[in-house]
NUVEX-766707 format. One record per residue: x negated, y negated, z of N, C-alpha, C in turn. Coordinates in Angstrom, 1 decimal, m for minus. Example, Ala and Ser with C-alpha at 12.3 -4.5 7.8 and 13.67 -1.06 7.14 Angstrom:
{n.x->m13.2	n.y->5.7	n.z->7.8	ca.x->m12.3	ca.y->4.5	ca.z->7.8	c.x->m13.2	c.y->3.3	c.z->7.8}
{n.x->m12.8	n.y->2.2	n.z->7.1	ca.x->m13.7	ca.y->1.1	ca.z->7.1	c.x->m12.9	c.y->0.0	c.z->7.9}
// end
This chain:
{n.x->m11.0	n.y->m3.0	n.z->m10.2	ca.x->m10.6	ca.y->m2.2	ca.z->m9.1	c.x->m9.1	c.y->m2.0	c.z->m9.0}
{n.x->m8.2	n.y->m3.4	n.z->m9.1	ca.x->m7.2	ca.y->m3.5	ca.z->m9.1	c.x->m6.5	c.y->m2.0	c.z->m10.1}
{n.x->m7.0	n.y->m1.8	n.z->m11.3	ca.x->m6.5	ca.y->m1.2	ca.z->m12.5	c.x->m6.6	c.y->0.6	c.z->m12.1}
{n.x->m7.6	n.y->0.6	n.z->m11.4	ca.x->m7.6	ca.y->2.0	ca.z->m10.9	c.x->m6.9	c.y->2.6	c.z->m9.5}
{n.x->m6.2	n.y->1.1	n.z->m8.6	ca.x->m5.6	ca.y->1.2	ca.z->m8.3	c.x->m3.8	c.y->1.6	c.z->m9.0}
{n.x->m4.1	n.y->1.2	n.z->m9.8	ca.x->m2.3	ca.y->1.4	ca.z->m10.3	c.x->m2.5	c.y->2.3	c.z->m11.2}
{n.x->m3.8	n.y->3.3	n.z->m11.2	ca.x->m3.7	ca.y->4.2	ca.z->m12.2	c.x->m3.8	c.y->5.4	c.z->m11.5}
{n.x->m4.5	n.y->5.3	n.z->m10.4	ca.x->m3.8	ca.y->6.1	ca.z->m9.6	c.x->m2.4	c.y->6.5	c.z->m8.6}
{n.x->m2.1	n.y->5.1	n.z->m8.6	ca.x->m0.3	ca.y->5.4	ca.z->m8.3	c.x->0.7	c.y->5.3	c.z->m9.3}
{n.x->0.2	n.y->5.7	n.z->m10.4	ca.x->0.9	ca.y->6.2	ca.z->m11.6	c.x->0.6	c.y->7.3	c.z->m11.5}
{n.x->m0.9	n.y->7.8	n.z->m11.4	ca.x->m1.1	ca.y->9.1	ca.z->m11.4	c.x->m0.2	c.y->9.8	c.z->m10.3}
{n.x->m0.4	n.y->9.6	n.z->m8.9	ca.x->0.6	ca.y->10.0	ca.z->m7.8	c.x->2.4	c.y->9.9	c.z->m8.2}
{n.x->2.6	n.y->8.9	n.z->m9.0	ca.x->3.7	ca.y->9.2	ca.z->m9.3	c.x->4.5	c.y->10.2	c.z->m10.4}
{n.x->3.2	n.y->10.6	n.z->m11.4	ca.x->3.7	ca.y->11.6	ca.z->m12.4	c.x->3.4	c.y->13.0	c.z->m11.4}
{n.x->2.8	n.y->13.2	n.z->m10.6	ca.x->2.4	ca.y->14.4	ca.z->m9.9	c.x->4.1	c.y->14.8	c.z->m8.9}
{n.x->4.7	n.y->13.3	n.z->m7.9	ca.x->5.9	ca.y->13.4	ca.z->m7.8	c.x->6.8	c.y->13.6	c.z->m8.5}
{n.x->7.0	n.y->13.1	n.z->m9.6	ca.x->7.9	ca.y->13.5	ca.z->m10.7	c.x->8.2	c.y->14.9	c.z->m11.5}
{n.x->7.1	n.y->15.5	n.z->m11.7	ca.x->6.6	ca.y->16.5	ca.z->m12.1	c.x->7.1	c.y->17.9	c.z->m10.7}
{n.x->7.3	n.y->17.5	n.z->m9.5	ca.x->7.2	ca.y->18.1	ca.z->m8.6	c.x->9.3	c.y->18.2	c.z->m8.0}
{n.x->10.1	n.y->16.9	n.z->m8.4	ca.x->10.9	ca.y->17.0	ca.z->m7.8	c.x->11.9	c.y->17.6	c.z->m9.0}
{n.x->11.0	n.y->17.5	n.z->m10.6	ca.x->11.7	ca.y->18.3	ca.z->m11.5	c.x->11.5	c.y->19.7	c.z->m11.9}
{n.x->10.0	n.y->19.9	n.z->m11.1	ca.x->10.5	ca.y->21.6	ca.z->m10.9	c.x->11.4	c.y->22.1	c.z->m9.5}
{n.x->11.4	n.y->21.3	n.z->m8.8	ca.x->12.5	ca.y->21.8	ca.z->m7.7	c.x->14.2	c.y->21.8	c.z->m8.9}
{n.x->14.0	n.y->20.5	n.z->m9.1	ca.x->15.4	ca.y->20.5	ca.z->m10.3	c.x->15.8	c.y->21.7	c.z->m10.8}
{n.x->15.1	n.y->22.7	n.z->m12.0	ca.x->14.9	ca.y->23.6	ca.z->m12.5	c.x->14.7	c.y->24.8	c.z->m11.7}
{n.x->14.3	n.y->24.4	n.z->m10.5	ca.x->14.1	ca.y->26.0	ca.z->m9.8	c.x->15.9	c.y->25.9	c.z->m9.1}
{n.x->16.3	n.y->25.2	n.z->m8.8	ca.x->17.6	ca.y->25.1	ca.z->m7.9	c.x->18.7	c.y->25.3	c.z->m9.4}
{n.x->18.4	n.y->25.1	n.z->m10.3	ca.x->19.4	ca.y->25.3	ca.z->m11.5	c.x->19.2	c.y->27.1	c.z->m11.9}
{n.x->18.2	n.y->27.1	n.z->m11.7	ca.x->18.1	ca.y->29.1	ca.z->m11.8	c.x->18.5	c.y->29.5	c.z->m10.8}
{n.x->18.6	n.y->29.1	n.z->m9.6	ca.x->19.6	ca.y->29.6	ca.z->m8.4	c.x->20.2	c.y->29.8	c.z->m8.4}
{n.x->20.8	n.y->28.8	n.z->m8.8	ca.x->22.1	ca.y->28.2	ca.z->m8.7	c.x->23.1	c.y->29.3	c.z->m10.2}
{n.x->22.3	n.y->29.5	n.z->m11.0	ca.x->22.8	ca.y->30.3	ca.z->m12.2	c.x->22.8	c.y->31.9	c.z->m12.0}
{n.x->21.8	n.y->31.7	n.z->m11.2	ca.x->21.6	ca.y->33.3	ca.z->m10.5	c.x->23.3	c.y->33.7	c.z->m9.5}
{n.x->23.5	n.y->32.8	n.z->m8.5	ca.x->24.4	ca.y->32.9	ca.z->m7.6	c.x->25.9	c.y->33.1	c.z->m8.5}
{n.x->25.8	n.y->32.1	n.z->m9.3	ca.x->27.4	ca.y->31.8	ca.z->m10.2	c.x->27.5	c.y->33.2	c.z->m10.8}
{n.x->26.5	n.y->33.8	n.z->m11.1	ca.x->26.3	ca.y->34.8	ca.z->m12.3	c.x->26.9	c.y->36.4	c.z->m11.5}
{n.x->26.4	n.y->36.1	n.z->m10.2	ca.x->26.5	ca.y->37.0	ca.z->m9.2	c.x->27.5	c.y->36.7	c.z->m7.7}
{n.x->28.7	n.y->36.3	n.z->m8.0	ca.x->29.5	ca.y->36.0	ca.z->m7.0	c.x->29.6	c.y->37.4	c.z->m5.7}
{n.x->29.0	n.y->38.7	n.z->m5.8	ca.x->29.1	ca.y->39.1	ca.z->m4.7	c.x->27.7	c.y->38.8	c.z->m4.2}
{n.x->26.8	n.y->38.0	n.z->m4.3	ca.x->26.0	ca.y->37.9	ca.z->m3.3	c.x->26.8	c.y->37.1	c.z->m1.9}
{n.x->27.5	n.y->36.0	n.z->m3.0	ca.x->28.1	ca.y->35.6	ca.z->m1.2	c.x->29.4	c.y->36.1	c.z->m1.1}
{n.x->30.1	n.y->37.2	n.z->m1.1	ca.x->31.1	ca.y->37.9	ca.z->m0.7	c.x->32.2	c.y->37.5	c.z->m1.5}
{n.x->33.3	n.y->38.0	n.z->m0.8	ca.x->34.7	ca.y->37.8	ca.z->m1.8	c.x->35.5	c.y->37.0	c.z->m2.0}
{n.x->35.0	n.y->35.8	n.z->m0.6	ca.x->35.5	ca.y->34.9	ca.z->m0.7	c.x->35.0	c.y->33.6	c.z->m2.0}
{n.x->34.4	n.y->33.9	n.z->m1.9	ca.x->33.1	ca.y->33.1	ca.z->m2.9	c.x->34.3	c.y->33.0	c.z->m4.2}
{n.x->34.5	n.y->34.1	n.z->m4.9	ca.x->35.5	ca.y->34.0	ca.z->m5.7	c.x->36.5	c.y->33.0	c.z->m6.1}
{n.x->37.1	n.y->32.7	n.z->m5.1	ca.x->38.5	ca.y->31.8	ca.z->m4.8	c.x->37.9	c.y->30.2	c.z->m5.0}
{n.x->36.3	n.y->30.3	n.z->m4.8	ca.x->35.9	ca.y->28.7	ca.z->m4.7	c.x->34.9	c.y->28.5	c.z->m5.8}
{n.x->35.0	n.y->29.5	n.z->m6.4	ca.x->33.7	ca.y->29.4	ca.z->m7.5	c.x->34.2	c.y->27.9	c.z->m8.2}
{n.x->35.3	n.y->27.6	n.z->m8.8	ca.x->35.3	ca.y->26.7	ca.z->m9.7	c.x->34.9	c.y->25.5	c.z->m9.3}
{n.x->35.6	n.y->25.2	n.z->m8.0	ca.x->35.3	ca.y->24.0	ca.z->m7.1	c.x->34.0	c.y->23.7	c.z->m7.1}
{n.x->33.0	n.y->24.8	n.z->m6.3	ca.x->31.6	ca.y->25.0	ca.z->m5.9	c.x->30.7	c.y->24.5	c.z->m7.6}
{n.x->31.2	n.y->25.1	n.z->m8.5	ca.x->30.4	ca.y->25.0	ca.z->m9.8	c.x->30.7	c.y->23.2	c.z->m9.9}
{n.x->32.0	n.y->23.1	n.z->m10.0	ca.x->32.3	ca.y->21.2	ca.z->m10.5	c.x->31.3	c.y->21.0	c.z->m9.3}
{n.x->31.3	n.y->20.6	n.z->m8.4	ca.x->30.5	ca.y->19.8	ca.z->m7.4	c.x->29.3	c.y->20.1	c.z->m7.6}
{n.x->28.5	n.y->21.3	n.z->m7.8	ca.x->26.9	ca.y->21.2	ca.z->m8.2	c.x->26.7	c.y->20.9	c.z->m9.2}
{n.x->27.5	n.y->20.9	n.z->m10.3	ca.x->27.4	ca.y->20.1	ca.z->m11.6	c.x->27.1	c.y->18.6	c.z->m11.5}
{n.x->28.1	n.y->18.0	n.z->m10.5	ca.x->28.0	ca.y->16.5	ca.z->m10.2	c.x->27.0	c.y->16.4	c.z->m9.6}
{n.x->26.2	n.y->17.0	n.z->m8.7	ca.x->25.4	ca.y->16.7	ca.z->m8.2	c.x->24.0	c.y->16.6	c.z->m9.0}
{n.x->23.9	n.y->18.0	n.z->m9.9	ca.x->23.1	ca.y->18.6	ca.z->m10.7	c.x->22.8	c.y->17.0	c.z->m11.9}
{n.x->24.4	n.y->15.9	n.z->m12.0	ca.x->24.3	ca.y->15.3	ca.z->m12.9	c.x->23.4	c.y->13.9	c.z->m11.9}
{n.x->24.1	n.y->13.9	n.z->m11.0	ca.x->23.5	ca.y->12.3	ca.z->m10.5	c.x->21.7	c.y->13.1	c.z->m10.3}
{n.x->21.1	n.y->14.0	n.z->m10.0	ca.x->19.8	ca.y->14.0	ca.z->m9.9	c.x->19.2	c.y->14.1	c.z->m11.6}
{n.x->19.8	n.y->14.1	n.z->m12.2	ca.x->19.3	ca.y->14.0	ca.z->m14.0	c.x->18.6	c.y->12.8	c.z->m14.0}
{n.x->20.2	n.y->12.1	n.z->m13.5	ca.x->20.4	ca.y->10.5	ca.z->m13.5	c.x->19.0	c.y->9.9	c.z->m13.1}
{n.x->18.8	n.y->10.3	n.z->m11.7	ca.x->17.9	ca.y->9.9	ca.z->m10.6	c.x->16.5	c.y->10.3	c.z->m11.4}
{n.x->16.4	n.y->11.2	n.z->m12.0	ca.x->14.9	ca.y->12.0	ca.z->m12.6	c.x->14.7	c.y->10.7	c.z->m13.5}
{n.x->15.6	n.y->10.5	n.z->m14.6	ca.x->15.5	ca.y->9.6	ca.z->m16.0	c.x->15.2	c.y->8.5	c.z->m15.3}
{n.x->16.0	n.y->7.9	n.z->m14.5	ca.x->15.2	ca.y->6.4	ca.z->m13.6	c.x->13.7	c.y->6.4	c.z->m12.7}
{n.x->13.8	n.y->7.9	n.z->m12.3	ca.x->11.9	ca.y->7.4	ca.z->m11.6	c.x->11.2	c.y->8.1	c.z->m13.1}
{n.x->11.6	n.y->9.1	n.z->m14.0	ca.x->10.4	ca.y->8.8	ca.z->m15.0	c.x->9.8	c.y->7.3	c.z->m16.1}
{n.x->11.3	n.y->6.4	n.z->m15.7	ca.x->11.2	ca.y->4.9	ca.z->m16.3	c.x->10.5	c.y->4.7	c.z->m15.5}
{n.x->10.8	n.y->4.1	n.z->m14.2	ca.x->10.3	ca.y->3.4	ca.z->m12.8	c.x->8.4	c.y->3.6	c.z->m12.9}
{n.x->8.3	n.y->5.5	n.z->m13.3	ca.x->7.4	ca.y->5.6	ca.z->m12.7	c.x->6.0	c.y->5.1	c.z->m14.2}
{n.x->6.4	n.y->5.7	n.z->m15.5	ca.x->5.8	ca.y->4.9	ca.z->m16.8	c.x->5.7	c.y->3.8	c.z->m16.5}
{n.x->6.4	n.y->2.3	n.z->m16.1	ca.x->6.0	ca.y->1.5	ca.z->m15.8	c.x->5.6	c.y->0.6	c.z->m14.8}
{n.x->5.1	n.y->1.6	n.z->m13.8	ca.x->4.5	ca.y->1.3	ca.z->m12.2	c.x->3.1	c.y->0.9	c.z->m12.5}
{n.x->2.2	n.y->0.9	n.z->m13.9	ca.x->1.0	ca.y->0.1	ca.z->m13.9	c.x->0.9	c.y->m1.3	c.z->m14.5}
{n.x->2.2	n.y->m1.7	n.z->m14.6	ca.x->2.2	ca.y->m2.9	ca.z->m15.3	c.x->1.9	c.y->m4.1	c.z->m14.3}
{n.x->1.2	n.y->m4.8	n.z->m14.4	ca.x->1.1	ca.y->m5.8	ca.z->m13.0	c.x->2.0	c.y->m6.6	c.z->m13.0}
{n.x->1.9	n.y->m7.3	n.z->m11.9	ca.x->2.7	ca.y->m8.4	ca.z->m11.4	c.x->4.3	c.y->m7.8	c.z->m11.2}
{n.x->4.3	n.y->m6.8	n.z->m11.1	ca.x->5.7	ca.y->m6.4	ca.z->m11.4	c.x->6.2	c.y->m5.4	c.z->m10.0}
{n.x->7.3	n.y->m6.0	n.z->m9.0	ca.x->7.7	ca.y->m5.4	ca.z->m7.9	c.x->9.0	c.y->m4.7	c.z->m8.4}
{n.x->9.8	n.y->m5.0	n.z->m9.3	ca.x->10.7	ca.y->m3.9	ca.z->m9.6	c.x->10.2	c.y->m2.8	c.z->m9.5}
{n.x->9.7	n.y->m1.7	n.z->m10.5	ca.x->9.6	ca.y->m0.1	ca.z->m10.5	c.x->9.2	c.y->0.1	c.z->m9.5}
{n.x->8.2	n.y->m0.8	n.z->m8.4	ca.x->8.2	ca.y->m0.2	ca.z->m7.3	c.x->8.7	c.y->0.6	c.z->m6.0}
{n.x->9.8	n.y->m0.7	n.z->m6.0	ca.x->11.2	ca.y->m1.2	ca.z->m5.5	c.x->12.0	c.y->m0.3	c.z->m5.8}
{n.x->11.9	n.y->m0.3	n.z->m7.0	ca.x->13.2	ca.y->1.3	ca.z->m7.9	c.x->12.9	c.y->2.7	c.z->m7.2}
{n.x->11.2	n.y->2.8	n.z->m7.2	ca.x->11.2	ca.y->3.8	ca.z->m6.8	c.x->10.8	c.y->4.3	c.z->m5.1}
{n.x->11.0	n.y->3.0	n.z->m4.3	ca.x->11.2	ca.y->3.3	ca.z->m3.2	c.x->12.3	c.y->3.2	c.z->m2.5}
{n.x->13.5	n.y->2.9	n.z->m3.2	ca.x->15.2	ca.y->3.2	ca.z->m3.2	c.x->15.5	c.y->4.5	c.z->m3.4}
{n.x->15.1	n.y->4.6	n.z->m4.7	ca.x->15.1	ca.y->6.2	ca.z->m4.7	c.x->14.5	c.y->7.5	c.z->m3.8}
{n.x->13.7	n.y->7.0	n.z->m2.7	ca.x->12.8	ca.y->7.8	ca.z->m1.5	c.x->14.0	c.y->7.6	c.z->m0.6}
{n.x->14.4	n.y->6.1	n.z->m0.5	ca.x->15.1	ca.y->6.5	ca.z->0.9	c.x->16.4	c.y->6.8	c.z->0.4}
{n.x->16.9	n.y->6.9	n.z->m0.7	ca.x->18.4	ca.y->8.2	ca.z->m1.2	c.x->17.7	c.y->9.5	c.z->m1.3}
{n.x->16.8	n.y->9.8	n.z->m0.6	ca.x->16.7	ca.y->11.3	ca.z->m0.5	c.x->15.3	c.y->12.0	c.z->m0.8}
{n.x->15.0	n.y->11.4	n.z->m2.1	ca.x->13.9	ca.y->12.3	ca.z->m3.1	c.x->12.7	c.y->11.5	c.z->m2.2}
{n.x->12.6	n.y->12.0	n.z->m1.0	ca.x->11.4	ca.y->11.3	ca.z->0.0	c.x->9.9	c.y->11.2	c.z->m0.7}
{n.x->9.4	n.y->11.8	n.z->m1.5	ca.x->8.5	ca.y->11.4	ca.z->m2.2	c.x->8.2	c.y->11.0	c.z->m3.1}
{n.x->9.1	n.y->10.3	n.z->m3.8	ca.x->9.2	ca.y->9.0	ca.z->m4.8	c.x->8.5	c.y->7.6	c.z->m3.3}
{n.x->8.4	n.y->7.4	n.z->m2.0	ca.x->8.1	ca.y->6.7	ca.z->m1.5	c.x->6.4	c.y->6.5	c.z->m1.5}
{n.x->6.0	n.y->7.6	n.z->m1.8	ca.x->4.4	ca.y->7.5	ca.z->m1.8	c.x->3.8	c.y->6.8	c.z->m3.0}
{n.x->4.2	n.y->6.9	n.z->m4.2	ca.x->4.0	ca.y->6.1	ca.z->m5.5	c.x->4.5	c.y->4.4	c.z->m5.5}
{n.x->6.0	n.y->4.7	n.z->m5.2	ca.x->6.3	ca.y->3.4	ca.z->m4.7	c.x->6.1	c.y->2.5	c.z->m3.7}
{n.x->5.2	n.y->3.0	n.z->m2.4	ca.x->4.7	ca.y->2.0	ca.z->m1.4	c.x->2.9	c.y->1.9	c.z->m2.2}
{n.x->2.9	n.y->2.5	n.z->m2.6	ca.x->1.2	ca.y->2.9	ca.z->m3.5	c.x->1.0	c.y->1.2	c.z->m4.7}
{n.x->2.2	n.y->1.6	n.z->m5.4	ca.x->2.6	ca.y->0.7	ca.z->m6.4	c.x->2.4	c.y->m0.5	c.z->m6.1}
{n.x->3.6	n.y->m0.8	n.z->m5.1	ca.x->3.5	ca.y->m2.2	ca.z->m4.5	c.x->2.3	c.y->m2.7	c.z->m3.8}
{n.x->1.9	n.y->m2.2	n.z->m3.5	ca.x->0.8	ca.y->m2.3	ca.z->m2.7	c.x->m0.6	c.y->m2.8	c.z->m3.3}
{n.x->m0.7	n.y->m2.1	n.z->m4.5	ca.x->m1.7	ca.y->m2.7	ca.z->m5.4	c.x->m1.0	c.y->m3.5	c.z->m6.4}
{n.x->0.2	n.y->m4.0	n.z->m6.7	ca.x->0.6	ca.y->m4.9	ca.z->m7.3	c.x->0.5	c.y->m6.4	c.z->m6.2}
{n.x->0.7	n.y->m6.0	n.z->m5.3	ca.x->0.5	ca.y->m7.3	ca.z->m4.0	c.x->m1.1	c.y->m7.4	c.z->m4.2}
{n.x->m1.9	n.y->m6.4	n.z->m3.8	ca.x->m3.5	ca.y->m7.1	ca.z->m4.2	c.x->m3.8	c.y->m7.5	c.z->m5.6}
{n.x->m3.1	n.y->m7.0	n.z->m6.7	ca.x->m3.5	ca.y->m7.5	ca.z->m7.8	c.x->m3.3	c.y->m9.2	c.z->m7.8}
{n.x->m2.2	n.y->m9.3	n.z->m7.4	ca.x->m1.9	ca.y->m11.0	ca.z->m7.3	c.x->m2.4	c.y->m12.1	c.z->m6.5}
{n.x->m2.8	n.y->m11.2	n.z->m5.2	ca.x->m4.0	ca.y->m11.7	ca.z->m4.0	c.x->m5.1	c.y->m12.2	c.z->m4.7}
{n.x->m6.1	n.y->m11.3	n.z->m5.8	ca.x->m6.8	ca.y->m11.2	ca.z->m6.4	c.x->m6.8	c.y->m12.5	c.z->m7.6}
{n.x->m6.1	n.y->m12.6	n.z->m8.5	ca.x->m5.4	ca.y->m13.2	ca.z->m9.1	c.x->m5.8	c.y->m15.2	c.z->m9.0}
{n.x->m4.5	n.y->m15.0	n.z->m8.0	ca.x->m4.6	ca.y->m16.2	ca.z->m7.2	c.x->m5.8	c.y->m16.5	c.z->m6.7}
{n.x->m6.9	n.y->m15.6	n.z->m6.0	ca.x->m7.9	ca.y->m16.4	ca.z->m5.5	c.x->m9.1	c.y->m16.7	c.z->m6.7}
{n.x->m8.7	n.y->m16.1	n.z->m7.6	ca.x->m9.9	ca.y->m16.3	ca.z->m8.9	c.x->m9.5	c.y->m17.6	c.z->m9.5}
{n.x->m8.3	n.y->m17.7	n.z->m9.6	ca.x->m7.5	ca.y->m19.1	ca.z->m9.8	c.x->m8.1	c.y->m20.4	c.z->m9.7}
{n.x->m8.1	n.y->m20.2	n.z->m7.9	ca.x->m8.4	ca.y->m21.6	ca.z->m7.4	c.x->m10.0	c.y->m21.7	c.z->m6.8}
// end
């Protein structure tokens, strides 16, 4: 029971992953669309383009960052006994990417019954 628990919050977490990297991708064709087309936002746009480009880049970089850590976090969210990737990836929910919280409260959650389980076959 335990195992199909964590295989379905592996599953829920590739379906997340899968979901905040096409937003990724869709916001980088926007975003290449807008650069490419500086009169969409007028003439002032011009004067800040370079600024506006460095800062979505940095941003564009720390969510890469963020993606490469929950596709680790989330590959190893079926390994039992294990509250890190959980953890990883419910830090990562509350910096923003709110649905990395659903795999991650999922995760932990059947990692805690796994060991409930565990322990009472034990003794």
């Amino acid at each position: 029971m335990q195992k199909s628990q964590l295989s379905n919050a592996k599953k829920a977490g590739w379906i997340v992953w899968w979901i905040e990297f096409a937003f990724l991708i869709l916001g980088g064709i926007v975003w290449g669309y807008i650069a490419g087309h500086p009169a969409v936002l007028g003439a002032k746009w011009q004067s800040y383009q370079v600024v506006a480009n460095v800062l979505v880049g940095l941003v564009a970089l720390w969510h890469v960052f963020i993606q490469v850590l929950a596709y680790v976090a989330v590959d190893r969210l079926s390994k039992n006994d294990n509250y890190l990737w959980p953890i990883i990836l419910i830090v990562i929910g509350f910096m923003g990417d709110y649905l990395y919280l659903i795999p991650g409260i999922w995760g932990l959650i059947a990692n805690s019954n796994h060991r409930v389980d565990r322990a009472h076959f034990a003794s």
